[in-house]
TISE-420461 format. One record per residue (C-alpha): x, y, z; residue number from 0; residue in one letter. Coordinates in steps of 0.02 Angstrom, whole numbers, plus 50000, padded with zeros to 5 digits. Each point is the difference from the previous one (the first is absolute). Layout:
{u=X	v=Y	w=Z	num=NUM	residuo=A}
...
//
This chain:
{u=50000	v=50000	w=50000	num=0	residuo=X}
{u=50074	v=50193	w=49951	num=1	residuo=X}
{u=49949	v=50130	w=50087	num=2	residuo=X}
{u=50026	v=50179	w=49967	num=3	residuo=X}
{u=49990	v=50157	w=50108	num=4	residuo=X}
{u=49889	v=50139	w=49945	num=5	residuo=X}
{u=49925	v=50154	w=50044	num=6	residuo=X}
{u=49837	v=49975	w=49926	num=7	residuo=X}
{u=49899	v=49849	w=49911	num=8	residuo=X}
{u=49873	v=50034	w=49900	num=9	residuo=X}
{u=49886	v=49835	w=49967	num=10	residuo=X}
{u=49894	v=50021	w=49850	num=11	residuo=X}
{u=50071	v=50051	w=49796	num=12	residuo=X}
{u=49839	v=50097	w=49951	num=13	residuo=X}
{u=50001	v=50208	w=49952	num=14	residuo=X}
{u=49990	v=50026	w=50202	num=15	residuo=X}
{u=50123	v=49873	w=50045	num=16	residuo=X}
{u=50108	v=50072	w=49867	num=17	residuo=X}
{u=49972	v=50191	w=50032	num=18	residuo=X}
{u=50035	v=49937	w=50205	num=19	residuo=X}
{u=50155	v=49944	w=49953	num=20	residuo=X}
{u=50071	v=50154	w=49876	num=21	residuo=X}
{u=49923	v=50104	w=50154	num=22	residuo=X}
{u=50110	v=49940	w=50145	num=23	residuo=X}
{u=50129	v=49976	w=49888	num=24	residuo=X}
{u=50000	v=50157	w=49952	num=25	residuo=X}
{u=49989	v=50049	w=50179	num=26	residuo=X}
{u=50175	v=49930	w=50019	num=27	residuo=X}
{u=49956	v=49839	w=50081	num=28	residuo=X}
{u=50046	v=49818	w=49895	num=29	residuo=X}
{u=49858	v=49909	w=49964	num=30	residuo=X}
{u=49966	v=49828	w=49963	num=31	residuo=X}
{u=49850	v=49958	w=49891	num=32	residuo=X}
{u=49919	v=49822	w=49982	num=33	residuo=X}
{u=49849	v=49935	w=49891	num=34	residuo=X}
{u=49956	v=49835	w=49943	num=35	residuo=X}
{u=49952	v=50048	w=49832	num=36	residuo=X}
{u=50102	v=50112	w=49872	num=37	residuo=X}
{u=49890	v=50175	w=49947	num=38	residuo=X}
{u=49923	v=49961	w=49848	num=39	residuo=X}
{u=50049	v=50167	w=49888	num=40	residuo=X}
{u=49940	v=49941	w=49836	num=41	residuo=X}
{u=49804	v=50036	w=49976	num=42	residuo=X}
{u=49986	v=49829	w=49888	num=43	residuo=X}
{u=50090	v=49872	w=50135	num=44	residuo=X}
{u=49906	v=49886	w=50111	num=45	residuo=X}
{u=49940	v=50110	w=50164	num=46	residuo=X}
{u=50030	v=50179	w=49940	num=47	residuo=X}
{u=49898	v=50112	w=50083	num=48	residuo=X}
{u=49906	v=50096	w=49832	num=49	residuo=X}
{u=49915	v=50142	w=50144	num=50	residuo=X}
{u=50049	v=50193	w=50019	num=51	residuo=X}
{u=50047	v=50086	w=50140	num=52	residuo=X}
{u=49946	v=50188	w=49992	num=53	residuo=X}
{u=50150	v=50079	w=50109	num=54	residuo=X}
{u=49938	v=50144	w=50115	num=55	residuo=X}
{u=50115	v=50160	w=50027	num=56	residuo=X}
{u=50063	v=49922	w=50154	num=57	residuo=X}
{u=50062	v=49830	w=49934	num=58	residuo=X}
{u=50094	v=50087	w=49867	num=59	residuo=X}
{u=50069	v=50106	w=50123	num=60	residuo=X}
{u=50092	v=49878	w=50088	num=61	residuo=X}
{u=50029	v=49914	w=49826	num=62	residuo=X}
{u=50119	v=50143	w=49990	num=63	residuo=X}
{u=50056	v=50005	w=50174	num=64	residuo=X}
{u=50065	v=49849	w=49986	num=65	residuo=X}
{u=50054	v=50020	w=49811	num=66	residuo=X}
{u=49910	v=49886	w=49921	num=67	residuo=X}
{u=49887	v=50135	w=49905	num=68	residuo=X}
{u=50101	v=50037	w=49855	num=69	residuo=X}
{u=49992	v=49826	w=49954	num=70	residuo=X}
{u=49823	v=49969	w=50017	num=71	residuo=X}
{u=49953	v=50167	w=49921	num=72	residuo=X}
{u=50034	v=49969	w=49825	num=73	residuo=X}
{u=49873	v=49846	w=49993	num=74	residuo=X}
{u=49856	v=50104	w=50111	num=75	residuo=X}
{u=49835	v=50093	w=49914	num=76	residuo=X}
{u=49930	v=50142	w=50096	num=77	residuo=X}
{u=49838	v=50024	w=50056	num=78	residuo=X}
{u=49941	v=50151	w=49959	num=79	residuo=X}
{u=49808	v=49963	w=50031	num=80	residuo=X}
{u=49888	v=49874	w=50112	num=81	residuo=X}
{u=49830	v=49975	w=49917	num=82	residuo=X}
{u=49848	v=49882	w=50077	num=83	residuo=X}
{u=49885	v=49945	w=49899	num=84	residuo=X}
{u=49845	v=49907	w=50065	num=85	residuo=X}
{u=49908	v=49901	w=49863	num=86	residuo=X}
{u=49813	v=49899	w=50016	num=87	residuo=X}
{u=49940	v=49840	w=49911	num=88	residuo=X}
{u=50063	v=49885	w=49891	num=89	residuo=X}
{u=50073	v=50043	w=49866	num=90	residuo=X}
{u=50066	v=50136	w=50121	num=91	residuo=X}
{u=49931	v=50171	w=49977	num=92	residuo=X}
{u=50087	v=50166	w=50073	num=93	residuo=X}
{u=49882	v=50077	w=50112	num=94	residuo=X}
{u=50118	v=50140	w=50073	num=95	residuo=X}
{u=50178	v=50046	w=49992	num=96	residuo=X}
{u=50124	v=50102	w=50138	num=97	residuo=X}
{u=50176	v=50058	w=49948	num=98	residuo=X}
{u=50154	v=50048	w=50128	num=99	residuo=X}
{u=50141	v=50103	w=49910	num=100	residuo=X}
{u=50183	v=49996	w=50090	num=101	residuo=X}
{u=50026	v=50180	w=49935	num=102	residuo=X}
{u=49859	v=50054	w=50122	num=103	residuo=X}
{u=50091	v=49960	w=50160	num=104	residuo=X}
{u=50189	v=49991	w=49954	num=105	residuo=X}
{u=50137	v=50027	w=49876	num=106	residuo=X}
{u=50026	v=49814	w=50003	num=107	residuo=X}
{u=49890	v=49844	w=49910	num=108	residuo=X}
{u=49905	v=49919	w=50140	num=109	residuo=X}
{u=50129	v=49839	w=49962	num=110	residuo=X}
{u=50097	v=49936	w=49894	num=111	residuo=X}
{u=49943	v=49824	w=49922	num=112	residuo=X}
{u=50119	v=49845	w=49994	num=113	residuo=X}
{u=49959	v=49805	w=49933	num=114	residuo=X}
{u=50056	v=49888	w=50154	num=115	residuo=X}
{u=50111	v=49886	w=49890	num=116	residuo=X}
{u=50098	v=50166	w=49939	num=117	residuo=X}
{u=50021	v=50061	w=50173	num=118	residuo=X}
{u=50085	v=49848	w=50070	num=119	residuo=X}
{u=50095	v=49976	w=49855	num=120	residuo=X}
{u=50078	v=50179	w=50030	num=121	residuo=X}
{u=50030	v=49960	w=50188	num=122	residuo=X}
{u=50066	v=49843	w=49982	num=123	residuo=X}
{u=50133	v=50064	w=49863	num=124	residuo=X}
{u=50054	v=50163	w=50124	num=125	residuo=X}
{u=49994	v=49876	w=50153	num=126	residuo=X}
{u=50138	v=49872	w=49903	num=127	residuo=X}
{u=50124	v=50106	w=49980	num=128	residuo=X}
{u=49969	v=50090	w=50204	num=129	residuo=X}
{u=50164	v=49949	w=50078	num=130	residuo=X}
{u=49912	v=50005	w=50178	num=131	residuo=X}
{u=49852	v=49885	w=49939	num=132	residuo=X}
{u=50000	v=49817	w=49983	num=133	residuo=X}
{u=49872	v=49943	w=49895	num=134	residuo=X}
{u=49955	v=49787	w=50047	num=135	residuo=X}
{u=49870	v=49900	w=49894	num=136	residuo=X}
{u=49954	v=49857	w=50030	num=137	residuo=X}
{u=49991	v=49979	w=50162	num=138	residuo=X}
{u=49883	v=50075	w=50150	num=139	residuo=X}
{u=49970	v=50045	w=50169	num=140	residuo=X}
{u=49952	v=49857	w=50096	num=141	residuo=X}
{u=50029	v=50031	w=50199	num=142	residuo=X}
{u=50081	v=50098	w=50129	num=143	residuo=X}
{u=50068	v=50052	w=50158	num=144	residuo=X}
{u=49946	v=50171	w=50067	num=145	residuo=X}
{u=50190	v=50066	w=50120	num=146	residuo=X}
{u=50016	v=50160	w=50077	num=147	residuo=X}
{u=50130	v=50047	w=49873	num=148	residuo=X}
{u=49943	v=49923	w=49839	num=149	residuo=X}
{u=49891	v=49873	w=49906	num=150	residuo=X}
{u=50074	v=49801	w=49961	num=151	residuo=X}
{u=49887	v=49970	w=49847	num=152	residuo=X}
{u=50002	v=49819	w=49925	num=153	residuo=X}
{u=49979	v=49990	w=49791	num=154	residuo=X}
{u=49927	v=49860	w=49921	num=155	residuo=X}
{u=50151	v=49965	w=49923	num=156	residuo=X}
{u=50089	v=49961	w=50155	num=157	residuo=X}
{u=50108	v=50166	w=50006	num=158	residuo=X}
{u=49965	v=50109	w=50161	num=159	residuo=X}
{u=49998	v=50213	w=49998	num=160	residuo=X}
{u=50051	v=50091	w=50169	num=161	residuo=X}
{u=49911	v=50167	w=49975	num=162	residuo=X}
{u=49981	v=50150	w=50119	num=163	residuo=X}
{u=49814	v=50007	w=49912	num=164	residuo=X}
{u=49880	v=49893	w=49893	num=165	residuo=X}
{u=49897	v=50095	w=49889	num=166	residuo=X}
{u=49832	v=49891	w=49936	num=167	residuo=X}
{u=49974	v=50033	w=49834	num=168	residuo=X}
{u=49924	v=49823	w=49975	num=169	residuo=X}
{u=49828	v=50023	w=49941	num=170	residuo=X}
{u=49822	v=49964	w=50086	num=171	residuo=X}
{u=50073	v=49842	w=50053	num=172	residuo=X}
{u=50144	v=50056	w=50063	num=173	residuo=X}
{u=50127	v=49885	w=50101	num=174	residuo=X}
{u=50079	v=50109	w=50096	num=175	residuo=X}
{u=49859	v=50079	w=50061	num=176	residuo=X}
{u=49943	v=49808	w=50066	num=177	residuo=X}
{u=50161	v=49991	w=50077	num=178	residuo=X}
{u=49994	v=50161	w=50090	num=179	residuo=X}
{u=49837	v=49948	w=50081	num=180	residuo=X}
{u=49883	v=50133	w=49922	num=181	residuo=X}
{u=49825	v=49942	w=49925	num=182	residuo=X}
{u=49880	v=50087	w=49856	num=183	residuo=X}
{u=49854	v=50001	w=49997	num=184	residuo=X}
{u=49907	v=49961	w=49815	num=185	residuo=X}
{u=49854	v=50056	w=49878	num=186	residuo=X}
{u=49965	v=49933	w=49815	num=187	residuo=X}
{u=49874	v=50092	w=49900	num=188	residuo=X}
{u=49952	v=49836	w=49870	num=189	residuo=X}
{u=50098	v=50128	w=49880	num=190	residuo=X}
{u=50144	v=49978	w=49864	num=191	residuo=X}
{u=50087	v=50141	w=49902	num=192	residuo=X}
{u=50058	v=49956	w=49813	num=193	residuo=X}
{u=50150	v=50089	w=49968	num=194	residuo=X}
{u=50062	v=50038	w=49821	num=195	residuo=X}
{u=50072	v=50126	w=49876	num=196	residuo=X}
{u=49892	v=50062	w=49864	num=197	residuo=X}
{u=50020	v=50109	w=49826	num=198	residuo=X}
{u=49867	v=50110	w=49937	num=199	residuo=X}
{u=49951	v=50132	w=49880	num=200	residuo=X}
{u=49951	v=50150	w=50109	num=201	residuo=X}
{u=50169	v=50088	w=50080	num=202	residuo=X}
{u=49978	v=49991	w=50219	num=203	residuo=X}
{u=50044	v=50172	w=49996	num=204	residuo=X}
{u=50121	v=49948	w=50163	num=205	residuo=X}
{u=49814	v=49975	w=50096	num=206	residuo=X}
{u=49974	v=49868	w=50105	num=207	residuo=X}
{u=49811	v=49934	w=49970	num=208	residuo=X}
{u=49908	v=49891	w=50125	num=209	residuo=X}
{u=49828	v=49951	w=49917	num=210	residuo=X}
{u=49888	v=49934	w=50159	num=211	residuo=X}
{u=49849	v=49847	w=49950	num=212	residuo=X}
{u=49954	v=49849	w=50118	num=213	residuo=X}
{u=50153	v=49899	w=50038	num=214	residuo=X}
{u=50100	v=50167	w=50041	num=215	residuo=X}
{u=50120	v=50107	w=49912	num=216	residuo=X}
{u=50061	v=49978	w=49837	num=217	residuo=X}
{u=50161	v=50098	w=49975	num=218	residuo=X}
{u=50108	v=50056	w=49866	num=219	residuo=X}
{u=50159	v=50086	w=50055	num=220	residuo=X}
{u=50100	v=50095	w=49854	num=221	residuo=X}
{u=50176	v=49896	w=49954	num=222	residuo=X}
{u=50117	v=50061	w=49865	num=223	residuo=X}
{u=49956	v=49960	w=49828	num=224	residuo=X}
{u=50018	v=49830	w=49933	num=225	residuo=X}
{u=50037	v=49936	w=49818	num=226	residuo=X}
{u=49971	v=50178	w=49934	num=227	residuo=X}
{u=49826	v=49994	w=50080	num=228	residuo=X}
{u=49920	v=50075	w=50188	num=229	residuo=X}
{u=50019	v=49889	w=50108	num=230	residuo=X}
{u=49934	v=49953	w=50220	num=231	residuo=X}
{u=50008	v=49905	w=50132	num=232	residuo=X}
{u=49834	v=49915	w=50042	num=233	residuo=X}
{u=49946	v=49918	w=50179	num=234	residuo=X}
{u=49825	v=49924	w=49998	num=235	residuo=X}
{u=49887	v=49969	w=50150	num=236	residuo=X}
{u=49904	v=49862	w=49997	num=237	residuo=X}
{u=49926	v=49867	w=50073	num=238	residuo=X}
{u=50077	v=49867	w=50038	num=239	residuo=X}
{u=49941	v=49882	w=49885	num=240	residuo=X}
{u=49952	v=50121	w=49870	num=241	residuo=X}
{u=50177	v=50057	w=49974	num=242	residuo=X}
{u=50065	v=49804	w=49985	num=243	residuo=X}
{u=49874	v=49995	w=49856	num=244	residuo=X}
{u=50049	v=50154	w=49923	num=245	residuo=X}
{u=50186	v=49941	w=50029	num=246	residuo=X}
{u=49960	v=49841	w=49888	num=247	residuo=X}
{u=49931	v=50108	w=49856	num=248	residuo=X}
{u=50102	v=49995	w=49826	num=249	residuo=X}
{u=50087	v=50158	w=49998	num=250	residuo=X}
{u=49887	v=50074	w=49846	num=251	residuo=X}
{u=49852	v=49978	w=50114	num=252	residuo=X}
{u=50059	v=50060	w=50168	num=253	residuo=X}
{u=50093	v=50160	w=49918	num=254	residuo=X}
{u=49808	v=50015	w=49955	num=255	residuo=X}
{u=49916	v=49975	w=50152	num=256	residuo=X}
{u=50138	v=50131	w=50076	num=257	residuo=X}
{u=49956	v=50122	w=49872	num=258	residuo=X}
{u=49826	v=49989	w=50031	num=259	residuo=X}
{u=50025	v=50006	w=50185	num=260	residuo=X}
{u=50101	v=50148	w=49981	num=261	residuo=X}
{u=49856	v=50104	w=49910	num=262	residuo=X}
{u=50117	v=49996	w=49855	num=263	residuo=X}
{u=50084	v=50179	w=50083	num=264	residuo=X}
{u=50159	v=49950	w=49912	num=265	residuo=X}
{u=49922	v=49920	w=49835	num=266	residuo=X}
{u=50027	v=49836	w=49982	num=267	residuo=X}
{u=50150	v=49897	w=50077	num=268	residuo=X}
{u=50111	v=49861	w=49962	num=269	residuo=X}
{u=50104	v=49887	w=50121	num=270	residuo=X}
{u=50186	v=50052	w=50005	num=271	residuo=X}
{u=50036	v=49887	w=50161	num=272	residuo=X}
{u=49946	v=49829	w=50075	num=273	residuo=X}
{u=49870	v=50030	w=50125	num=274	residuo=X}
{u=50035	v=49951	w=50173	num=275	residuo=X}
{u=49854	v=49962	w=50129	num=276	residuo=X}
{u=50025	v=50080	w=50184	num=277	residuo=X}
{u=49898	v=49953	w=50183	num=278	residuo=X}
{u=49941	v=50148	w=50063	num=279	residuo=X}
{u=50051	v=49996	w=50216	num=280	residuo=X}
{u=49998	v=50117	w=50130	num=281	residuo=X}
{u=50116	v=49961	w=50135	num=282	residuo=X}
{u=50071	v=50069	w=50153	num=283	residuo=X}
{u=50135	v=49940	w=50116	num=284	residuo=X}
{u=49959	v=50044	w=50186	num=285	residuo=X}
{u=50165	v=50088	w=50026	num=286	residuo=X}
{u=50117	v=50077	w=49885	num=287	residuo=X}
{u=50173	v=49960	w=50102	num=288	residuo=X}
{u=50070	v=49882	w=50121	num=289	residuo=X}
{u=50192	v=49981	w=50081	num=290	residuo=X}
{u=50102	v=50043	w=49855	num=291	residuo=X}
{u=49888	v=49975	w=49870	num=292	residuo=X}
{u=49883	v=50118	w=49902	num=293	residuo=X}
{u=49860	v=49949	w=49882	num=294	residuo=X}
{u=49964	v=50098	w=49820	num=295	residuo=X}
{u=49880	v=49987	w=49880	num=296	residuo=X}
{u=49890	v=49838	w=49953	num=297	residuo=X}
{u=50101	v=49932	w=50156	num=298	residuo=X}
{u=49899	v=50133	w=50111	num=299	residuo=X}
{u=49865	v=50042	w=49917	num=300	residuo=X}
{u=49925	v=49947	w=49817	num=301	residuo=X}
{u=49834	v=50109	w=49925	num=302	residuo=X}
{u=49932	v=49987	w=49837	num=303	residuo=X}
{u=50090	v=50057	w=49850	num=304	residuo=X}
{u=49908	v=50172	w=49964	num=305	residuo=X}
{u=50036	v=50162	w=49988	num=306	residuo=X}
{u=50186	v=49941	w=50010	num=307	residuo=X}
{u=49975	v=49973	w=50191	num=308	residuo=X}
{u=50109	v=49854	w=50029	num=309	residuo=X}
{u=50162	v=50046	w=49945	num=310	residuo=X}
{u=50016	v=50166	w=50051	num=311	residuo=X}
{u=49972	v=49935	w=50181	num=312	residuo=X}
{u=50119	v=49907	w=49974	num=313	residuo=X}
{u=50137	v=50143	w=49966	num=314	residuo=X}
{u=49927	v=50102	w=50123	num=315	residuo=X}
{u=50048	v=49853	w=50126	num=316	residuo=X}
{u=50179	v=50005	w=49947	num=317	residuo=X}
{u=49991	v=50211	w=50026	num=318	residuo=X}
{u=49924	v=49949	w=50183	num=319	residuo=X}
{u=50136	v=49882	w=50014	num=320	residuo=X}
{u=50153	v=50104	w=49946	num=321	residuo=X}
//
């Protein structure tokens, strides 16, 4: 067994395990990061994760804190513009429309949007060449013993990490917040998200559109264009089964169903991604630190995936943290 002496490990390779690590490495401590699964960073691989993450003013500003901005910033779309639509029947109709412009309230775009796959594949590229961070996949977080001084945390792979602090990053069903002690308490909704990227024919305008019908939102968040052509990223709220069945359709006939469901706002769409199905879980761990540990994002507390919600909890955990 090899152990190695840290300052911080940081269980869990996702954007807020990632942006943990650049953050308290940045911070001048060495890090050790471990994950048993390699970030998927193409958007066609098995696993990728096809959502959007709309990053509020305050993420970005400790994506430049920490300087990690400039790197993400060539890939991001502004948001100049929030617009809810609420739609009736089937096929949808609109019955009324509300629109929030950035300009009114600030200099700055309300956020700046990001595909998930792109962000991690920036992070992970800036984290491999960090000479304080050591980047292990592969292996896990599987137990530990809580000292006065520091953490002895056992991998799965049989290695062991003495750190001064664990930081959970581990998702909703997170090991080290089992080992630690802590609970969480659970809701499901009997609701799925489809995620996917979409072209269509009417420019976004840099507006994100949320167009409201039984099942919940349907959202379109403005992306870069793609293959000469406008192009969004698309999460879905379903039911549960509803959105398997929808998941199974040919892609002609969903990209159909989506346009429909969409009131056709952007024209008509095509499918520029695999679609990816999502459980939509609240969760909430009873307490957000114990002896020389800390818990972050899904790890402490998972909501549904609207209004860009989950993720920029996340980073504001890290701020709380730092």
């Amino acid at each position: 067994m090899a152990r190695t002496h840290t300052d911080i490990l940081v269980a869990g390779g996702g954007i807020a395990g990632l942006t943990a690590a650049a953050a308290c490495a940045h911070a001048g401590y060495s890090v050790v990061l471990v994950s048993p699964d390699t970030p998927v960073t193409q958007p066609a691989a098995d696993g990728s994760d096809l959502r959007s993450t709309a990053f509020l003013q305050p993420a970005v500003a400790l994506f430049d804190k920490i300087g990690l901005w400039s790197d993400l910033a060539p890939q991001a779309t502004a948001l100049e513009g929030l617009r809810i639509v609420d739609s009736t029947g089937w096929p949808p109709e609109v019955r009324t429309t509300r629109e929030f412009r950035a300009a009114d309230i600030s200099d700055d775009p309300f956020g700046w949007n990001l595909l998930n796959w792109q962000t991690l594949g920036r992070l992970v590229t800036v984290l491999d060449a960090h000479p304080a961070v050591d980047l292990r996949y592969g292996t896990a977080f599987k137990s530990m013993v809580q000292r006065d001084r520091e953490v002895i945390a056992a991998l799965t792979n049989g290695d062991s990490i003495a750190a001064r602090l664990v930081v959970a990053a581990d998702g909703r069903a997170s090991a080290v917040r089992e080992a630690a002690g802590i609970t969480a308490t659970t809701t499901r909704y009997g609701q799925k998200a489809l995620a996917f990227v979409v072209g269509h024919d009417i420019p976004h305008e840099n507006v994100s559109t949320e167009v409201y019908n039984e099942g919940g939102p349907f959202t379109m968040v403005p992306l870069p264009d793609q293959d000469g052509q406008p192009a969004s990223a698309i999460v879905w709220m379903n039911p549960a089964a509803k959105a398997l069945d929808l998941a199974e359709l040919p892609d002609d006939a969903f990209a159909a169903q989506a346009s429909e469901r969409s009131c056709h706002w952007l024209g008509p769409m095509t499918l520029k991604s695999p679609r990816r199905v999502w459980p939509i879980i609240s969760q909430r761990a009873t307490a957000l630190t114990a002896p020389r540990v800390a818990l972050l994002a899904e790890a402490a507390h998972d909501v549904t995936p609207i209004e860009a919600q989950v993720l920029n909890t996340s980073l504001n955990d890290i701020t709380a943290l730092l």
